[in-house]
C-alpha positions in Angstrom: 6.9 -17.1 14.0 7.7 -13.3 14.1 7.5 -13.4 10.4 4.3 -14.9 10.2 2.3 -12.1 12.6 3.7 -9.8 10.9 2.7 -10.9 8.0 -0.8 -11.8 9.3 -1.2 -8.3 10.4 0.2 -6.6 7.2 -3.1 -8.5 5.7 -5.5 -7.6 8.3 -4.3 -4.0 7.5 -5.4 -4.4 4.1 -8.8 -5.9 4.9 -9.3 -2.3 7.0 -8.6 -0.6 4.2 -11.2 -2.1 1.9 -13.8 -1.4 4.4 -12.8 2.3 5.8 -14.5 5.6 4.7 -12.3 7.7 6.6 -9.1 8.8 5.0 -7.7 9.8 7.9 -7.9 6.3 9.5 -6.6 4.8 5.9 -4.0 7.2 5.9 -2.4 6.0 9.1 -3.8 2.7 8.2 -1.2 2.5 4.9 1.4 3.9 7.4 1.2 1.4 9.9 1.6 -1.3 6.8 4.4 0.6 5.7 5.8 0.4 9.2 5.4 -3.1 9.2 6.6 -3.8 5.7 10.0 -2.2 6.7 10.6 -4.5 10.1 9.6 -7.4 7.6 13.6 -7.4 6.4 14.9 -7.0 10.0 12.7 -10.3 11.0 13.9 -12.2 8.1 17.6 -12.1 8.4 17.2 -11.4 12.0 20.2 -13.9 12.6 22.8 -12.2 10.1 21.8 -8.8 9.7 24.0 -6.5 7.5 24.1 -3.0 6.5 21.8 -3.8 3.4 19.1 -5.1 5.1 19.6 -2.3 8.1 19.4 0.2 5.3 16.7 -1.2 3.2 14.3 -1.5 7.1 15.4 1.8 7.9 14.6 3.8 4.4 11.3 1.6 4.1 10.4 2.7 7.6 11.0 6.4 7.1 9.7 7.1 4.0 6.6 4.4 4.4 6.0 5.2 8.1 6.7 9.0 8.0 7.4 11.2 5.1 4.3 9.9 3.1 1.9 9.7 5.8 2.9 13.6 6.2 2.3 14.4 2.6 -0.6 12.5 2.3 -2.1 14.3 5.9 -1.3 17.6 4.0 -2.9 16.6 0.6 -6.4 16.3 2.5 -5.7 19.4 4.7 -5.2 21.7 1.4 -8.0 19.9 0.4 -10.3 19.8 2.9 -12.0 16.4 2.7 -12.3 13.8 5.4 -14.0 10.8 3.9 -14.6 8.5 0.7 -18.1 9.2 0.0 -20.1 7.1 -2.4 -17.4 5.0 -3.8 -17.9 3.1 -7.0 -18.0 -0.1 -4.9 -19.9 0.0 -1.5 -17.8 -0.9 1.7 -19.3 -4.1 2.2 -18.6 -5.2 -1.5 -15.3 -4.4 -1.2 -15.0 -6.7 1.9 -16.3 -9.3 -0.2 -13.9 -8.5 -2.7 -11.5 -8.9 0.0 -12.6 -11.9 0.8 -12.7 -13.3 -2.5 -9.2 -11.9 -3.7 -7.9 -14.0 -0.3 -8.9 -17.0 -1.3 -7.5 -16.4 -4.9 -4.3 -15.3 -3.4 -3.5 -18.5 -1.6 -4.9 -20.6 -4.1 -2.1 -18.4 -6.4 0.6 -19.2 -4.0 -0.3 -22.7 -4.1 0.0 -23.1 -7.6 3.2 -21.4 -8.1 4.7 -23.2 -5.7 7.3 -20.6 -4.4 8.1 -21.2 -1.2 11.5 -22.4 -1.9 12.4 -18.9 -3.1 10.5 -16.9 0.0 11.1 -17.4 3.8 7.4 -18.2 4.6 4.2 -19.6 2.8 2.3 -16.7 3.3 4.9 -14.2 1.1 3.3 -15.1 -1.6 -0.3 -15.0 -0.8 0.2 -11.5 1.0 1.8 -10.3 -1.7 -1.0 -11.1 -4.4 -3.9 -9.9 -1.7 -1.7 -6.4 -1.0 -1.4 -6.1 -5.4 -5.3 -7.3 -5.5 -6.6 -4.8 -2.6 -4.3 -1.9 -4.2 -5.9 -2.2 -8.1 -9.1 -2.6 -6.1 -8.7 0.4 -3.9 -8.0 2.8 -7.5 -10.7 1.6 -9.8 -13.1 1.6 -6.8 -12.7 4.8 -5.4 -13.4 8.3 -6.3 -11.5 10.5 -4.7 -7.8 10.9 -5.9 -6.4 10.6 -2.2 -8.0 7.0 -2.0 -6.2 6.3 -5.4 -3.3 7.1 -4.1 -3.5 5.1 -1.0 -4.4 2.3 -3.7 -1.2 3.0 -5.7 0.2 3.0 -2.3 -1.1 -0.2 -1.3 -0.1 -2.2 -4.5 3.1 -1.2 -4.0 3.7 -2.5 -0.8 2.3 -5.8 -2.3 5.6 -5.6 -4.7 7.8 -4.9 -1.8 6.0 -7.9 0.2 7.1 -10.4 -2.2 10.6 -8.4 -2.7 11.4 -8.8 0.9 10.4 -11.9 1.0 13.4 -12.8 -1.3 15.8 -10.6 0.0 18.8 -12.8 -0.8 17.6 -12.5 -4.4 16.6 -9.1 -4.4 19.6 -5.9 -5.2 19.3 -3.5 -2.8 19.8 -0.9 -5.1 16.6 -2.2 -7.0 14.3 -1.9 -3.6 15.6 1.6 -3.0 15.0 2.4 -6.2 11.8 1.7 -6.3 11.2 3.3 -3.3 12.7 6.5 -5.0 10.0 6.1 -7.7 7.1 5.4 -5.3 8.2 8.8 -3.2 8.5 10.5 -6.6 5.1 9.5 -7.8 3.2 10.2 -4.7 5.2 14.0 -4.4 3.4 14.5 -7.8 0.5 13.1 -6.9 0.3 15.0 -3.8 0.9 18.0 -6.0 -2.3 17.3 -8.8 -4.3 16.7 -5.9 -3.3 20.3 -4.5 -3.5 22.2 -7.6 -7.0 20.2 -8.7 -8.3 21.6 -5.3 -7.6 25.3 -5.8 -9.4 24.8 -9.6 -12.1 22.8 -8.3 -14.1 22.9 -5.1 -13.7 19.0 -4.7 -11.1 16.1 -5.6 -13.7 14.0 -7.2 -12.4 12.1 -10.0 -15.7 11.1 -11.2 -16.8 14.5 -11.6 -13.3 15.6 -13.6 -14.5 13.3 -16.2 -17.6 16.7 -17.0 -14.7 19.6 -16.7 -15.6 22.4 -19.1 -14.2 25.9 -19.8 
């Protein structure tokens, strides 16, 4: 039952993202996710817990909950913006997108018929709507901070179904992606910086018209 709020709320988290303009809100938005995301292991094998699935909740929690919510506060600090404006895809297209990549996400997790590798039906279909929302959230949006979160977001669809599967799963290969993830978003954090002291916005729209 634990398993399935949490999961219910990890996908409600999602929905707020596709229809938030403010990046702060998104920010602690993909944060709380994260949060979530890293209790996900501890609820799973809540009757045997072990070091690796301690160290897996703990490291998710840390650097989803905390260390990337602080680089991400800092990227739009240095660059001084507050909110998505005029996105590729208006808000309320992007809830129907929601919507629509819901439906196709259970229907998904139907037809794969997974469940006797995951601990709940809804692994699957999370996972596919976190993936769907995440691509949806980078080609969507303009600024590179909400592209991030997107990248952000899609990953957290691939630990969804990777915790969902635990037993299956090497800990050294969700750490590991969690090292990369950290490493792509501390450069990431870092273009957005240095595109803001060229530029006088992080538009990636407008980057497309650069000249000399």
């Amino acid at each position: 039952m634990k398993v399935q709020l949490l999961l219910i709320l990890v996908l409600l988290t999602n929905l707020k993202l596709l229809g938030s303009s403010r990046l702060g809100s998104s920010i602690r938005t993909v944060a709380i996710q994260g949060s979530l995301l890293g209790l996900l292991p501890l609820f799973i094998e809540l009757d045997s817990l072990n070091w690796r699935v301690m160290t897996l909740a703990i490291g998710t929690i840390f650097l989803k909950g905390f260390v990337f919510t602080y680089l991400l506060f800092r990227a739009i600090n240095v660059a001084n913006v507050n909110r998505e404006v005029q996105p590729f895809a208006g808000y309320v297209s992007s809830l129907l997108f929601g919507i629509v990549a819901l439906i196709v996400s259970f229907w998904l997790g139907r037809i794969l018929n997974l469940g006797q590798l995951s601990y709940s039906p809804l692994i699957i279909p999370v996972s596919f709507f976190g993936i769907f929302s995440g691509l949806f959230l980078i080609v969507s949006r303009r600024r590179a901070i909400s592209q991030v979160l997107g990248f952000l977001v899609l990953e957290n669809g691939v630990f969804t179904f990777g915790a969902g599967i635990i037993k299956m799963t090497s800990l050294l290969v969700e750490i590991g992606i969690l090292l990369d993830v950290f490493v792509a978003l501390l450069v990431m954090g870092i273009t957005v910086f240095r595109i803001s002291q060229e530029c006088d916005h992080i538009d990636t729209d407008k980057l497309t018209t650069l000249k000399d």
